[in-house]
BATORMAR-29151 format. One record per residue (C-alpha): x, y, z. Coordinates in steps of 0.001 Angstrom, whole numbers. Layout:
N
+---------+---------+---------+
!       X !       Y !       Z !
+---------+---------+---------+
!       X !       Y !       Z !
...
+---------+---------+---------+
***
This chain:
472
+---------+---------+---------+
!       X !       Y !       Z !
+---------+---------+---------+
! -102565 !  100935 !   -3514 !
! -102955 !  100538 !   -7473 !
! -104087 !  103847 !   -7236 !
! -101034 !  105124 !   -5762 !
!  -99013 !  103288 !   -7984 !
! -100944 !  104557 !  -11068 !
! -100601 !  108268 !  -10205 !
!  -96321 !  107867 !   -9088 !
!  -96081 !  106135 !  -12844 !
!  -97915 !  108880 !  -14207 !
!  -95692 !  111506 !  -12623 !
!  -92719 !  109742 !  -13775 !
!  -94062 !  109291 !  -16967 !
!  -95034 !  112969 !  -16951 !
!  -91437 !  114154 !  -15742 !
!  -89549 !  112022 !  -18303 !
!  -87425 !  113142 !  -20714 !
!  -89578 !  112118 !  -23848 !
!  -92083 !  114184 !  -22499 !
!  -90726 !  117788 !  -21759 !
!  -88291 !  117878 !  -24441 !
!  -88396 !  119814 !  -27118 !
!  -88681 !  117966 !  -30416 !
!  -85465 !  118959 !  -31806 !
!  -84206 !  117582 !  -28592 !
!  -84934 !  113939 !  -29539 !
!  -82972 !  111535 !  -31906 !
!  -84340 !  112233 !  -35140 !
!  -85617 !  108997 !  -37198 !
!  -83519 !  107358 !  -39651 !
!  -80701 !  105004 !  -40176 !
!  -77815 !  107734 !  -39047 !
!  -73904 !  107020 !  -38299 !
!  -73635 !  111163 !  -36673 !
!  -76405 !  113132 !  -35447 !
!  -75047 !  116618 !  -35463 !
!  -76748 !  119384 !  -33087 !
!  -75906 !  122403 !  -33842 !
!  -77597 !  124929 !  -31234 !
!  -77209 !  128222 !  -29844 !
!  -75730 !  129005 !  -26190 !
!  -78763 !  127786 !  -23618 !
!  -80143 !  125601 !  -26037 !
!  -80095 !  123037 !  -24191 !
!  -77169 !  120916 !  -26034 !
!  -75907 !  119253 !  -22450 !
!  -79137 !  118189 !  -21025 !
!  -79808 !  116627 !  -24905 !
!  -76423 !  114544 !  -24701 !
!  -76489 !  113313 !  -21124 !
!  -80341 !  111859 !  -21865 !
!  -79159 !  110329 !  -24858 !
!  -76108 !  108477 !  -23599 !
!  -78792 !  107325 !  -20457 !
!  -81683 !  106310 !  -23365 !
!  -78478 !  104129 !  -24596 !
!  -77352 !  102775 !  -21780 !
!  -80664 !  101522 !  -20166 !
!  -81888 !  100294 !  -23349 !
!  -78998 !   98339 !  -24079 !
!  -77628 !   99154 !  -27080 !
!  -75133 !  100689 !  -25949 !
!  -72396 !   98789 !  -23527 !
!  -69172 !  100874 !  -24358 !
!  -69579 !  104911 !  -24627 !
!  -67234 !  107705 !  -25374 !
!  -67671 !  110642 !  -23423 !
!  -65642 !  113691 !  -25649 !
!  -64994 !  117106 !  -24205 !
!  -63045 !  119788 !  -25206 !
!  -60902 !  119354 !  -22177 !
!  -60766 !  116992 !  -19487 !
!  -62731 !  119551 !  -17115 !
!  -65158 !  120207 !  -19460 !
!  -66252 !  116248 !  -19536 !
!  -66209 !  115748 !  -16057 !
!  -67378 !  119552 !  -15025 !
!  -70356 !  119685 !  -17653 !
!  -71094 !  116325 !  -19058 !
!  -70896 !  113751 !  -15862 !
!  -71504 !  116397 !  -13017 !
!  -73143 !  119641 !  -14448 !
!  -76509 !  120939 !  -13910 !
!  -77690 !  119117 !  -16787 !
!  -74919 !  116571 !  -17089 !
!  -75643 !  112783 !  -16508 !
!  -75625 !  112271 !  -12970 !
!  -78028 !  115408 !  -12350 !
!  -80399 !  113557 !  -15164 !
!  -80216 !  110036 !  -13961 !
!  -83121 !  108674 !  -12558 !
!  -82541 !  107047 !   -9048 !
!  -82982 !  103731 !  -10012 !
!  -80442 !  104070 !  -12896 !
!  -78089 !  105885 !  -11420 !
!  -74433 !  105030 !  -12461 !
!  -71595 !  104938 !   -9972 !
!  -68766 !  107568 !  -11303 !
!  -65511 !  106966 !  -10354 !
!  -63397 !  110002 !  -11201 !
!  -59749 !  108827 !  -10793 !
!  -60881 !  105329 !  -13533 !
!  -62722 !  108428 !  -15430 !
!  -65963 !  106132 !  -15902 !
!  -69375 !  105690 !  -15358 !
!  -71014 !  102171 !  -14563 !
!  -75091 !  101527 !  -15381 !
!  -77007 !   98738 !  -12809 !
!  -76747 !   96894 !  -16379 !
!  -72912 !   97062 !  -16491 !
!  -73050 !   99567 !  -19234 !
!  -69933 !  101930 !  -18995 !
!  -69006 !  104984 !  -19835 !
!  -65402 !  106770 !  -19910 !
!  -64302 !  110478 !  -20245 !
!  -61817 !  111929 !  -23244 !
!  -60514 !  115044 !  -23454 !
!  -60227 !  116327 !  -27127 !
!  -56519 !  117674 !  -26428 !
!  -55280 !  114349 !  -25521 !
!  -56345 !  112266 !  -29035 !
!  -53807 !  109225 !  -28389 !
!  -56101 !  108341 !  -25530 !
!  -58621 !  107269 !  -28352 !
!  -56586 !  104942 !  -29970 !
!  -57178 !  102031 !  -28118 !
!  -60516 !  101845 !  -26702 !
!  -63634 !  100904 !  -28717 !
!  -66996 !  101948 !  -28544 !
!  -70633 !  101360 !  -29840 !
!  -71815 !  104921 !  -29048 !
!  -70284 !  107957 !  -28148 !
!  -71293 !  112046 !  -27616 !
!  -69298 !  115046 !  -28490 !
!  -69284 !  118375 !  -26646 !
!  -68636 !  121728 !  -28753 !
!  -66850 !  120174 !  -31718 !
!  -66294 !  123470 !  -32770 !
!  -63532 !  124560 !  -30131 !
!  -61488 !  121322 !  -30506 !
!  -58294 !  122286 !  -30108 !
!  -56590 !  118997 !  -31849 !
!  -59072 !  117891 !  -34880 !
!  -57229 !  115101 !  -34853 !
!  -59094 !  113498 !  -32003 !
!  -62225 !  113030 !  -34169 !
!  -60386 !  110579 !  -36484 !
!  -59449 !  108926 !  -33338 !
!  -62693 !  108842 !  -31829 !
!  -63989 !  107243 !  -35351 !
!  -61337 !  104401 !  -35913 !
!  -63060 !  103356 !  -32321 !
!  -66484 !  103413 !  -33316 !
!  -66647 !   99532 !  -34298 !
!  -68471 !   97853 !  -31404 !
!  -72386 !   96032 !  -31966 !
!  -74198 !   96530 !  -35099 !
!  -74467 !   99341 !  -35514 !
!  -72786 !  102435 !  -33843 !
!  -73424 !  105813 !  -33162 !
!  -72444 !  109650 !  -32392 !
!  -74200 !  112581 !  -30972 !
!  -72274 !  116056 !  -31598 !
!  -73430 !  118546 !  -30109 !
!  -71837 !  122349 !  -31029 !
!  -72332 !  125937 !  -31466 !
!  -71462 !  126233 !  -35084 !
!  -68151 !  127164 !  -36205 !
!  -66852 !  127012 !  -40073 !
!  -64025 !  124765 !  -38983 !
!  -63389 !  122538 !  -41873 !
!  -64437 !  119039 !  -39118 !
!  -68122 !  120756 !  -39198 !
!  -68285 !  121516 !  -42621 !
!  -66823 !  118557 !  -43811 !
!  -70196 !  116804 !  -41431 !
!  -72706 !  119174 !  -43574 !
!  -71395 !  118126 !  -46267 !
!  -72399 !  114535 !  -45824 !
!  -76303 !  115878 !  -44544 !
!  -78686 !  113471 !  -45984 !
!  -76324 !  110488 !  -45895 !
!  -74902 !  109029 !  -43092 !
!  -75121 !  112749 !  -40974 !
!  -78836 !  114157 !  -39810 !
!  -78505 !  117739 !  -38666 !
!  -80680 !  119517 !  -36121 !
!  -80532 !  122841 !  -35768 !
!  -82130 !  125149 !  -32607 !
!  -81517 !  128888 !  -31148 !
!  -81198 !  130035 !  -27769 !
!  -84376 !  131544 !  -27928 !
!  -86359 !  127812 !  -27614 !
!  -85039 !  127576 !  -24257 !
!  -85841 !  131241 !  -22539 !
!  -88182 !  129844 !  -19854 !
!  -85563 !  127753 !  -18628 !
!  -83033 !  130368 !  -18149 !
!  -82587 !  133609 !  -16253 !
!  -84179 !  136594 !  -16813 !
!  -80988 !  138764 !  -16388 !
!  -79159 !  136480 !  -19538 !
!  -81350 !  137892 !  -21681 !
!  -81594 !  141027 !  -20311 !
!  -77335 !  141502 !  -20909 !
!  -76464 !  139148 !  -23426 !
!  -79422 !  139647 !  -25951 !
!  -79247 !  143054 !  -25683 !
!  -75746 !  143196 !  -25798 !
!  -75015 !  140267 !  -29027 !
!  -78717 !  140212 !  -30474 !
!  -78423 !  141041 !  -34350 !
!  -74077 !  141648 !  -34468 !
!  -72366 !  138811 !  -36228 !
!  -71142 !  137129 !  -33122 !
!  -75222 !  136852 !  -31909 !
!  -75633 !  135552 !  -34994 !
!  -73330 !  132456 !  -34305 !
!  -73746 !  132107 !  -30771 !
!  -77243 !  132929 !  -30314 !
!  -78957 !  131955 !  -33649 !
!  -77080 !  128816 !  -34497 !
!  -75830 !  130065 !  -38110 !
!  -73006 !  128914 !  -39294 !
!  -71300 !  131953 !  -40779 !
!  -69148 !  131647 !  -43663 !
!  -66487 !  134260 !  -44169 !
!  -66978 !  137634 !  -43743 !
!  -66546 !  139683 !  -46893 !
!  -63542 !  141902 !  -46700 !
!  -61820 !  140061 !  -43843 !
!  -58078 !  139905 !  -43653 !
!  -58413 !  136271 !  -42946 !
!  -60471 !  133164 !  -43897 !
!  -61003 !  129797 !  -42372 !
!  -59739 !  128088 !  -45940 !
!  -56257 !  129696 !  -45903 !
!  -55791 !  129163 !  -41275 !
!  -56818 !  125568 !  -42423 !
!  -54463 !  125229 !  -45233 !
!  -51353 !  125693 !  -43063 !
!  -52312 !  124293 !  -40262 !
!  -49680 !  121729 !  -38352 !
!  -50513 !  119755 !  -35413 !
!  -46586 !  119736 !  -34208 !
!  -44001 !  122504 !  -34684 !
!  -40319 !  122350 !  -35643 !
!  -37246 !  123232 !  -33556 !
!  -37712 !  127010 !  -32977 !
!  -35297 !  129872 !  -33288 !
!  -37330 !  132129 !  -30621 !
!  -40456 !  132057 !  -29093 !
!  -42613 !  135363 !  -27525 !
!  -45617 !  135918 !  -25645 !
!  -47567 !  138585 !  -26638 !
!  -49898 !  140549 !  -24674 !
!  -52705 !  143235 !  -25405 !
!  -53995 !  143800 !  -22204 !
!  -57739 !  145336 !  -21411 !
!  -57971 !  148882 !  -20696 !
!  -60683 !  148107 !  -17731 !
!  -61282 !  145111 !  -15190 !
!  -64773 !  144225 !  -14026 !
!  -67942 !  142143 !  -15449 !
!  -68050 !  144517 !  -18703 !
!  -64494 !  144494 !  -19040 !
!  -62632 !  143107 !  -22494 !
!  -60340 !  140497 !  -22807 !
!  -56583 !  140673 !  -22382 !
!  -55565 !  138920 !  -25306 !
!  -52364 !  136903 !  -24392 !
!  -51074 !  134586 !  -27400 !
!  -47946 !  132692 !  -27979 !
!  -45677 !  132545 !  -30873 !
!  -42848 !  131378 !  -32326 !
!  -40509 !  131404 !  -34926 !
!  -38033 !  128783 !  -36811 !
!  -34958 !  129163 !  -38551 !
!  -36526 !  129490 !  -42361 !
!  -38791 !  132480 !  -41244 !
!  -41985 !  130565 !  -40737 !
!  -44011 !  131517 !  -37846 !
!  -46224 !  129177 !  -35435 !
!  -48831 !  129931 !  -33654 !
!  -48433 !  127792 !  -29696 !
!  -51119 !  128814 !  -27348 !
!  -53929 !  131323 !  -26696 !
!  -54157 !  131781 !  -23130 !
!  -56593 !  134884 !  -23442 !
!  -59282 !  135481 !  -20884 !
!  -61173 !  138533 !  -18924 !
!  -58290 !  138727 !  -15863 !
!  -57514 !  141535 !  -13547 !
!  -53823 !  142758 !  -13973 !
!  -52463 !  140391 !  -11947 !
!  -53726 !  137333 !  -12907 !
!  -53130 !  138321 !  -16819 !
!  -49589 !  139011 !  -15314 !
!  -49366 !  135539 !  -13760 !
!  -50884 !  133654 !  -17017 !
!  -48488 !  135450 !  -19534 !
!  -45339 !  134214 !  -17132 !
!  -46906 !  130814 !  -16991 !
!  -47379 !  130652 !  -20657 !
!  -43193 !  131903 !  -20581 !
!  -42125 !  129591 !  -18583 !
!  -44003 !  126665 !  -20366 !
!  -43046 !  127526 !  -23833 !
!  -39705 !  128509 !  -22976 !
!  -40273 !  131797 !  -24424 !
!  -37161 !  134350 !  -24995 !
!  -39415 !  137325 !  -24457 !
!  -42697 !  139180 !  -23346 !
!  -44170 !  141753 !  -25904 !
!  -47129 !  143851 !  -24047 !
!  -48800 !  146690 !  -25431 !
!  -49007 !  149675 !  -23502 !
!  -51318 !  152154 !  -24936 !
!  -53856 !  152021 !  -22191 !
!  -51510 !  150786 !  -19011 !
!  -48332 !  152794 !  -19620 !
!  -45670 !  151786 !  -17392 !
!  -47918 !  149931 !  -15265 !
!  -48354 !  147337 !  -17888 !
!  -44364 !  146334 !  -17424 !
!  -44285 !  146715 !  -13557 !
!  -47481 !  144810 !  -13373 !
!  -45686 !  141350 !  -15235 !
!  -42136 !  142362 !  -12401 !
!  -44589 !  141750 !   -9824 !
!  -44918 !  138139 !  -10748 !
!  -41703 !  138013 !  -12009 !
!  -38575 !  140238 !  -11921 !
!  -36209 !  138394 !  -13752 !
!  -38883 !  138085 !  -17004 !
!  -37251 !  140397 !  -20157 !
!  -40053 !  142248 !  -21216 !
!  -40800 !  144754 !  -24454 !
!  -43426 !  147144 !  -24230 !
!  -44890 !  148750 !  -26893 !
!  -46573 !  151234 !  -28696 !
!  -49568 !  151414 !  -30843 !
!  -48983 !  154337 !  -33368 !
!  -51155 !  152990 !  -35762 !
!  -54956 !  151662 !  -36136 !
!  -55624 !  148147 !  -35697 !
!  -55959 !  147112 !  -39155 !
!  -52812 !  149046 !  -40542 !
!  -50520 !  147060 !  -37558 !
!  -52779 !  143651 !  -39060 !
!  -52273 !  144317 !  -42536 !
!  -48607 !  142987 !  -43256 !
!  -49607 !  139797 !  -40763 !
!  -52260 !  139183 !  -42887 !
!  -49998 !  138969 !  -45719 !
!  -47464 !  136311 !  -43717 !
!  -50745 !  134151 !  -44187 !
!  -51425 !  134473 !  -47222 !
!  -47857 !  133799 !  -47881 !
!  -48141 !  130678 !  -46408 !
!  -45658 !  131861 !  -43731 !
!  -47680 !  131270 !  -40319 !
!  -48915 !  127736 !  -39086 !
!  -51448 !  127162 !  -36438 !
!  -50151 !  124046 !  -34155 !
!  -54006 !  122679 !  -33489 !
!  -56929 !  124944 !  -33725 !
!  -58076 !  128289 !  -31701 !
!  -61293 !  128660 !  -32528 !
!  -61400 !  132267 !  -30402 !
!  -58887 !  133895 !  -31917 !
!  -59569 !  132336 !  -35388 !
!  -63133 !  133746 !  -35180 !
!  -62075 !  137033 !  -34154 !
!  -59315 !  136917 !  -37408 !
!  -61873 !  135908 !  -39718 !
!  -64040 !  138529 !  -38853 !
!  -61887 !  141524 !  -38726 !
!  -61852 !  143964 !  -41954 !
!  -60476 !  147175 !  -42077 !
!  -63640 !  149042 !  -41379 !
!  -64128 !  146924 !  -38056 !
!  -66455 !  148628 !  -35816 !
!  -66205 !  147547 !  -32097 !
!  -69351 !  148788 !  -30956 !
!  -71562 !  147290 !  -34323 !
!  -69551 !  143692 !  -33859 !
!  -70067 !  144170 !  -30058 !
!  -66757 !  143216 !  -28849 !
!  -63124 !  143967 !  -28741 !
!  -60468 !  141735 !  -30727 !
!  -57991 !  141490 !  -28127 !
!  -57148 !  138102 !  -28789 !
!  -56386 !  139317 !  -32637 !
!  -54262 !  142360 !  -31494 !
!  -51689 !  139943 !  -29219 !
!  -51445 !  137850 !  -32119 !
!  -50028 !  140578 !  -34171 !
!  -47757 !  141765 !  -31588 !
!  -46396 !  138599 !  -31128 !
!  -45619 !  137834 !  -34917 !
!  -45222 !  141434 !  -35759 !
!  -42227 !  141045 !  -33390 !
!  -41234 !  137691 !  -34772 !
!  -41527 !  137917 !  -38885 !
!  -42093 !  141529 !  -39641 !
!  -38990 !  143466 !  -40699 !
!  -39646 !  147271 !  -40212 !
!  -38711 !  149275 !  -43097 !
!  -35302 !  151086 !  -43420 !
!  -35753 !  154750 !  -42134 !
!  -39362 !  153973 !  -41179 !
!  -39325 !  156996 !  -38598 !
!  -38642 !  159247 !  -41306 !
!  -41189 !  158523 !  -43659 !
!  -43830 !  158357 !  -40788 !
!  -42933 !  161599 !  -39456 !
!  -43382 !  163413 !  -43139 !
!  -46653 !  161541 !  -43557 !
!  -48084 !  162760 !  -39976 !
!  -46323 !  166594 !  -41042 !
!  -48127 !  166225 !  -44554 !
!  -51549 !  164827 !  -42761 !
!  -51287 !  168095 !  -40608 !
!  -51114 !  170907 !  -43326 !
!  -53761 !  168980 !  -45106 !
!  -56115 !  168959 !  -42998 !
!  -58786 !  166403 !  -42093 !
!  -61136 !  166750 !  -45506 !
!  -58278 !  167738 !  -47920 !
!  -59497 !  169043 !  -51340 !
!  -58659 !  166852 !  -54441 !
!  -55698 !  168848 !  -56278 !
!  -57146 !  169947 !  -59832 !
!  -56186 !  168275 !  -63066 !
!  -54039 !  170228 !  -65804 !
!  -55222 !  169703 !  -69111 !
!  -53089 !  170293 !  -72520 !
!  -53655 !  174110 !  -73605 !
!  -56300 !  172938 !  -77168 !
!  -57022 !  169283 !  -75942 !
!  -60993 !  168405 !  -75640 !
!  -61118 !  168514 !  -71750 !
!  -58845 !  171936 !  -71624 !
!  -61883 !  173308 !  -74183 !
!  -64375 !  171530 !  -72274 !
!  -62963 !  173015 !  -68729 !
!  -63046 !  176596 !  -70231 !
!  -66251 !  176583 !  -71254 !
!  -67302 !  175361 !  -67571 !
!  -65599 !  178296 !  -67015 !
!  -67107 !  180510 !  -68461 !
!  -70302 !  179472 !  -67248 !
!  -69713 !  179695 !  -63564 !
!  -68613 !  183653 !  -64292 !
!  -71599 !  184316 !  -66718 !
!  -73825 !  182667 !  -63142 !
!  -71865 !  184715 !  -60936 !
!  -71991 !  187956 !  -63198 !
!  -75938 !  187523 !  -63781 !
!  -76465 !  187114 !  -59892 !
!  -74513 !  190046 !  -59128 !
!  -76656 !  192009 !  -61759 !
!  -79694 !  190679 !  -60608 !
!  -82105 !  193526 !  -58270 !
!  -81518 !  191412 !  -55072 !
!  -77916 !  191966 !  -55388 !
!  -78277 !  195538 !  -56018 !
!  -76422 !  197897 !  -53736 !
!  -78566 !  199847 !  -51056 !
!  -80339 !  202976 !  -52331 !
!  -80149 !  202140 !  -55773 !
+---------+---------+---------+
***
């Protein structure tokens, strides 16, 4: 019998969590406020939060924890009943009872548990807490929620948070670094730690797809990347006009840019929505961009209409045609709708929105960390295949405030037409046209005597016994 006993403890002792994680998996040492995990996709960032919130509950010093998600599917989806969330980690003797319409989790102990949603930060400001995790800071879509989540942190002696995020320069996680070595201990782990634990085929697509482009960098490697030189964008100036509510609007559009394929490989239809107020300032609503087969893209821009109140559809139709306009009647026949037509490259058409920002013209109403990734990455030399993705969600976004805030020049058609005429007698490698020199000035002197010694080459050659004409 003890022997029985002694070999099921040592199993369980074996199988505990202590034991098969990874050290960068465990709470580091130290007397830390935030422990900050920033990890690659597959790390293993779940499974790390839902045994830390059980270590705190079973031990006790933890009675009152925050459970903080993106959105409200994301906490209950991921971190209560994922693969790796709490419930799937509980031991059997500690599991907690979940009760999904109260949002919480209750311990044997009576510890408890409860469920935020990052877009919904006024839920914070009540409650208190004496621990509390965080799921992908970095695609919080209201910042604001982290102040609320902190004004709560005030229960027992002495609270704590676990974040746990791919890294994103938003200015939340930089402000964190910044504060490394005081009251914030940073971890840091890639995807590749965890490859026995995930499927063969993952790293078979995806690494051979992302491994070594920018966006593998971030997502694979764990680095934060700063901005990218040459980009029409940066984090500092999205962040300096950023609003979390917008004005009264004069007009509102959705833009779409939708994928030229469907299927697994397929890009993204971008599908972003804009507005506009009455002093010419433009505000960035929603990004509702996704991989979608025509319909659904159809039915998610007419959603995003409808809930907006939006005056208009804009839709690019470079790669659909006509298709792209009948496809959004099928939803909706009564929807006005503006196709149109991409006559120049990407970064020409991103150019003048670029400047809007610079300006201080456009406001982002919460974050997008999506399409603020793709804008901060984008230079004029963007290469799809060496960044290893398409930036669909960045093309929408100009539509949309192209159509909003940019005023086309007067007799634009004109002027485009003699530059395409003038491209065409060029040619594609045109010659640079020759300088003219004053007749006695130093470089007219200096160009004759060049001159002159190209002919004295060419007559010498022509002299030469190679060049001599047959028979002599």
């Amino acid at each position: 019998m003890a022997d029985s006993f002694a070999a099921q403890l040592a199993d369980a002792l074996g199988a505990s969590w202590p034991a098969i994680a990874r050290p960068n998996q465990l709470p580091p040492p130290g007397d830390w406020q935030v422990w900050l995990l920033l990890a690659g996709r597959g790390f293993g960032k779940t499974r790390t939060l839902a045994e830390w919130v059980c270590q705190q509950a079973a031990s006790g010093r933890a009675g009152r924890i925050a459970l903080v998600a993106a959105t409200a599917a994301d906490a209950r989806d991921v971190l209560v009943e994922g693969q790796s969330g709490i419930l799937a980690v509980s031991p059997p003797w500690f599991r907690p009872v979940y009760e999904p319409s109260k949002r919480r989790l209750t311990w044997p102990n009576g510890a408890m548990a409860t469920t935020f949603s990052a877009e919904e930060p006024e839920r914070l400001r009540g409650p208190q807490h004496d621990a509390a995790i965080c799921d992908e800071l970095g695609a919080w879509s209201r910042p604001e929620t982290w102040d609320m989540l902190q004004f709560g942190l005030r229960l027992g002696r002495h609270p704590r948070c676990l974040v746990a995020t791919t890294p994103r320069p938003t200015r939340l996680i930089r402000e964190l670094l910044a504060r490394e070595g005081r009251d914030v201990t940073v971890t840091r782990g890639s995807t590749y730690e965890n490859r026995a634990n995930l499927a063969p085929g993952f790293f078979d697509q995806i690494i051979r797809k992302y491994e070594g482009t920018r966006l593998g960098r971030q997502e694979l490697n764990a680095e934060l990347l700063e901005d990218t030189p040459g980009a029409l964008w940066s984090h500092s100036i999205i962040d300096a006009t950023r609003q979390t509510l917008a004005p009264h609007l004069a007009r509102i559009v959705v833009a779409i840019d939708p994928a030229a394929t469907s299927g697994e490989d397929a890009d993204e239809t971008g599908i972003v929505v804009v507005g506009k107020d009455h002093q010419g300032h433009g505000y960035v609503l929603a990004d509702a961009s996704g991989k979608h087969q025509p319909v659904e893209w159809a039915k998610t821009a007419v959603a995003a209409y409808r809930a907006h109140h939006a005056d208009r559809i804009v839709a690019e139709r470079n790669n659909g045609g006509a298709m792209v306009e009948a496809t959004i009647r099928m939803v909706d026949g009564n929807v006005p709708v503006t196709t149109v037509w991409a006559s120049r490259g990407k970064a020409a058409r991103a150019e003048p929105v670029s400047a809007l920002y610079e300006q201080g013209r456009v406001h982002h109403i919460g974050a997008f960390p999506k399409l603020e990734d793709q804008m901060c990455a984008f230079t004029t030399d963007f290469d799809r295949a060496r960044a290893g993705y398409s930036p669909d969600r960045l093309d929408a976004l100009v539509w949309g405030l192209t159509e909003l805030l940019v005023e086309p020049m007067p007799h634009w058609g004109i002027f485009e037409y003699t530059r395409q005429c003038a491209e065409a007698i060029r040619g594609p490698n045109p010659s640079p046209p020759q300088p003219e020199y004053a007749i006695g000035s130093l470089e007219w002197q200096r160009q004759q005597e060049q001159a002159r010694e190209t002919d004295g080459d060419v007559t010498s050659r022509a002299s030469s016994p190679e060049f001599a004409p047959p028979g002599e």
